[in-house]
C-alpha positions as CSV (number, residue, x, y, z in Angstrom):
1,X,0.0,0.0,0.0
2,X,1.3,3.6,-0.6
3,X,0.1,6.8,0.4
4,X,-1.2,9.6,-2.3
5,X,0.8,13.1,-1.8
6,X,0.0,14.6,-5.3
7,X,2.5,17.0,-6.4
8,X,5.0,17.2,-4.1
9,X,8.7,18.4,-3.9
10,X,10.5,15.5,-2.3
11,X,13.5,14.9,-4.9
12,X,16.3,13.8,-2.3
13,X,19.1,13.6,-1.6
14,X,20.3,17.3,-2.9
15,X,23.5,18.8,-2.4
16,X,23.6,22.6,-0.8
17,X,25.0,24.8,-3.5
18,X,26.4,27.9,-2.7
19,X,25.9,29.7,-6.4
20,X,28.0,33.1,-6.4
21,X,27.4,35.5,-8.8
22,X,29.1,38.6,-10.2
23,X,33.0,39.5,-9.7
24,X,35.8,40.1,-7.6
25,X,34.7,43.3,-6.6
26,X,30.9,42.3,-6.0
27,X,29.1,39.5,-5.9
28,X,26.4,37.4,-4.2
29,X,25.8,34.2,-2.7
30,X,22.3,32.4,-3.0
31,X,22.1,28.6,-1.2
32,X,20.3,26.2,-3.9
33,X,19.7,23.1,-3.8
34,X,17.4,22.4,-7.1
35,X,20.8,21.7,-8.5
36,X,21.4,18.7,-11.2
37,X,24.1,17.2,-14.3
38,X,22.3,17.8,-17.1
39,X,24.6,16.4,-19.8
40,X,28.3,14.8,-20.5
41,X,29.4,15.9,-23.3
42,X,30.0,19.2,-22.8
43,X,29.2,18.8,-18.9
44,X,26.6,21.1,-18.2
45,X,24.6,21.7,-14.9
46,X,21.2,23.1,-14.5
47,X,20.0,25.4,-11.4
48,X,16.8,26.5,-10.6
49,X,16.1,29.8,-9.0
50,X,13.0,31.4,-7.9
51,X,12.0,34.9,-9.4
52,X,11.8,36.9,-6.2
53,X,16.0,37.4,-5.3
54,X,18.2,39.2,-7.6
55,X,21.3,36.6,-8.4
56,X,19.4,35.4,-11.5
57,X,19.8,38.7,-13.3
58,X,23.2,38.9,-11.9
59,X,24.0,35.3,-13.3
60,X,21.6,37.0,-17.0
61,X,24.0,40.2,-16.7
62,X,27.3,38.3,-16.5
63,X,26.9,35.1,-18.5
64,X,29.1,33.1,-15.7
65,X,28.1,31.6,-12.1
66,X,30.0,29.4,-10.1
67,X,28.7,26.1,-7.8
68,X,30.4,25.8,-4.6
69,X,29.1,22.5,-2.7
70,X,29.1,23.4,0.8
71,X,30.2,20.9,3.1
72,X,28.2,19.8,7.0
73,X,31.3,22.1,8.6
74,X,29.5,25.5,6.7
75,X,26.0,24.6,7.4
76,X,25.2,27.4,9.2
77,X,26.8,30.1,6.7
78,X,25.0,28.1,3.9
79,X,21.9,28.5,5.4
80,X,22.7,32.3,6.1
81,X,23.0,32.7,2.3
82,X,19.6,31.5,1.4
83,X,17.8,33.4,3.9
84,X,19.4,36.5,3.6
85,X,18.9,39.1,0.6
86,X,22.2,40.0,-1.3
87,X,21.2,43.6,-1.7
88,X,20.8,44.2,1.6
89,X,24.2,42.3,2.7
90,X,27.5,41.3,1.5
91,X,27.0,38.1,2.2
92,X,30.5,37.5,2.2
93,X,31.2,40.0,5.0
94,X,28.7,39.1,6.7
95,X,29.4,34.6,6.9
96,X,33.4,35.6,6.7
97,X,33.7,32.9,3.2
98,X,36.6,33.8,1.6
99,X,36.0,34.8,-2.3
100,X,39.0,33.9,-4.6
101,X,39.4,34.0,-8.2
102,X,38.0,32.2,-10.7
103,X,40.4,30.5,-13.8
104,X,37.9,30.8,-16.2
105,X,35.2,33.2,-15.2
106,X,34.6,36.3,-13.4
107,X,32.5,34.8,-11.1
108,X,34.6,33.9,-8.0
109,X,34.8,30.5,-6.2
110,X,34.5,30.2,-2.1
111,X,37.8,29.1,-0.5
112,X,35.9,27.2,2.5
113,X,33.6,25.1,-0.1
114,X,35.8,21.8,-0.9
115,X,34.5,21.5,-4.5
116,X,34.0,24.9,-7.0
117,X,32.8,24.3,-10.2
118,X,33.0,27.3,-13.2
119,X,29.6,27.5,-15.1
120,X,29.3,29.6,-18.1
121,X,25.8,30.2,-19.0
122,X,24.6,28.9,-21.8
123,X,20.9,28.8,-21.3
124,X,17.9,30.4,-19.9
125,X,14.4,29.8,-19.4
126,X,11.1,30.3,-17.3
127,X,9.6,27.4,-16.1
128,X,6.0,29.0,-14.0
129,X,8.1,31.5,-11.9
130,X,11.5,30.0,-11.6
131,X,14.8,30.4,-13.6
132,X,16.0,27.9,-15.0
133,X,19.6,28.1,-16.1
134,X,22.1,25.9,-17.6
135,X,25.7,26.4,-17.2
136,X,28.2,24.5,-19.1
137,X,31.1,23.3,-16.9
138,X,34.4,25.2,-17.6
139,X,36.5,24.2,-14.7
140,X,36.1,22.4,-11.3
141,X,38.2,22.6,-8.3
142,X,38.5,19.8,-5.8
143,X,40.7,20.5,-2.1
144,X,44.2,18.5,-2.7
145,X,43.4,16.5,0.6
146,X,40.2,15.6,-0.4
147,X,41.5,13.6,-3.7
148,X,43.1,9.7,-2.8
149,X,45.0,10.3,-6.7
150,X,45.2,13.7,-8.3
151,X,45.3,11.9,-11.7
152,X,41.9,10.5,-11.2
153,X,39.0,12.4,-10.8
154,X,37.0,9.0,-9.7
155,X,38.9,9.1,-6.5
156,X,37.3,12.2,-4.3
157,X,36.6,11.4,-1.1
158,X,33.3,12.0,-1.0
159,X,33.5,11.2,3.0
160,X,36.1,13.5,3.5
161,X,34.2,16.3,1.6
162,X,31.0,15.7,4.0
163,X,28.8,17.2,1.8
164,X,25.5,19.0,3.2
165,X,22.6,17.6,2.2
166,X,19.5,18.9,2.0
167,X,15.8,17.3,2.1
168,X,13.4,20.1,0.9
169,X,10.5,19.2,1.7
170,X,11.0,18.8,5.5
171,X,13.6,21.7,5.4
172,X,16.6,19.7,7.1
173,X,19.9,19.4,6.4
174,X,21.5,15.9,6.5
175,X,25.4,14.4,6.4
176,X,26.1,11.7,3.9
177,X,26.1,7.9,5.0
178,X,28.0,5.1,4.1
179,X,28.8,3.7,0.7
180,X,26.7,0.6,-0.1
181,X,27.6,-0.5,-3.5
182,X,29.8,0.1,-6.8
183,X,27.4,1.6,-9.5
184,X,27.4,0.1,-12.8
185,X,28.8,-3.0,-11.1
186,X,26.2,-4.2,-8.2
187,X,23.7,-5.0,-11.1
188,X,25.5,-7.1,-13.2
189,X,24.5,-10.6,-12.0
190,X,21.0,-10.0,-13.0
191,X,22.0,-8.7,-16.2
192,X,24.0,-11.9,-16.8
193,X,21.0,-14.1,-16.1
194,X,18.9,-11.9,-18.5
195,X,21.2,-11.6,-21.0
């Protein structure tokens, strides 16, 4: 037996995005978590954002954004950037994240976030009142000490990054568990047998 919800907005898990906006000189940080891959080849990422803030027309404006995922030890500034308005604070002032440069865009990256990814956007839309943008991946950053072999992108730690996760629909914010299989692998008996 299973309960009827109707619509509901209980995707989980999602990762708690810090999206930064703008330049060196000014920019905003919005928290998001309606944050997903979208394709491969090029990599591209799509973030939603409502209509009411202002980082979407920042992100519009300047054609770049970056992704920082915050990890469980920034919770509390992460959470500070998604209910606080950008035009009212420098949120970086205000949380004490450390901007730094971008390599590829102007957009800067947050010091304190273990992973960084550089978006440039490469498509808008409206979906009801939301933003949807796609950004195509230009560069990602990883912390050294959160990487088992530098040559291999496969190996991040993800228990080392202890990323925050967030559960929307209850509004709570959750660490990572344990690993419980190897994807592309785990299934492979039953594909022999129906093979």
């Amino acid at each position: 037996m299973k309960s009827k919800l109707g619509p509901q907005r209980i995707m989980f898990p999602l990762p708690t995005a810090l999206v930064v906006a703008g330049n060196m000189e000014r920019s905003n940080i919005i928290t998001i978590a309606w944050i997903n891959m979208l394709t491969g080849l090029p990599p591209t990422l799509g973030v939603s954002i409502g209509s009411k803030g202002y980082s979407a027309e920042l992100i519009k404006k300047n054609k770049d954004f970056s992704v920082n995922l915050a990890s469980v030890e920034i919770m509390r500034e992460a959470d500070f950037c998604g209910i606080t308005s950008g035009e009212e604070v420098d949120k970086f002032s205000a949380t004490g994240l450390t901007k730094i440069p971008s390599d590829k865009i102007h957009s800067p990256i947050i010091q304190e976030c273990p992973v960084n990814i550089e978006c440039k956007l490469v498509e808008t839309r409206m979906t009801g009142r939301t933003h949807q943008l796609v950004g195509e991946i230009l560069q990602t950053h990883v912390d050294e000490d959160k990487i088992r072999d530098t040559k291999r992108p496969d190996s991040i730690d993800i228990l080392s990054i202890n990323p925050l996760i967030y559960y929307s629909r209850a509004r709570e914010y959750w660490a990572l568990g344990r690993k419980v299989g190897d994807a592309y692998k785990i299934g492979y008996e039953l594909k022999q047998r129906n093979d």
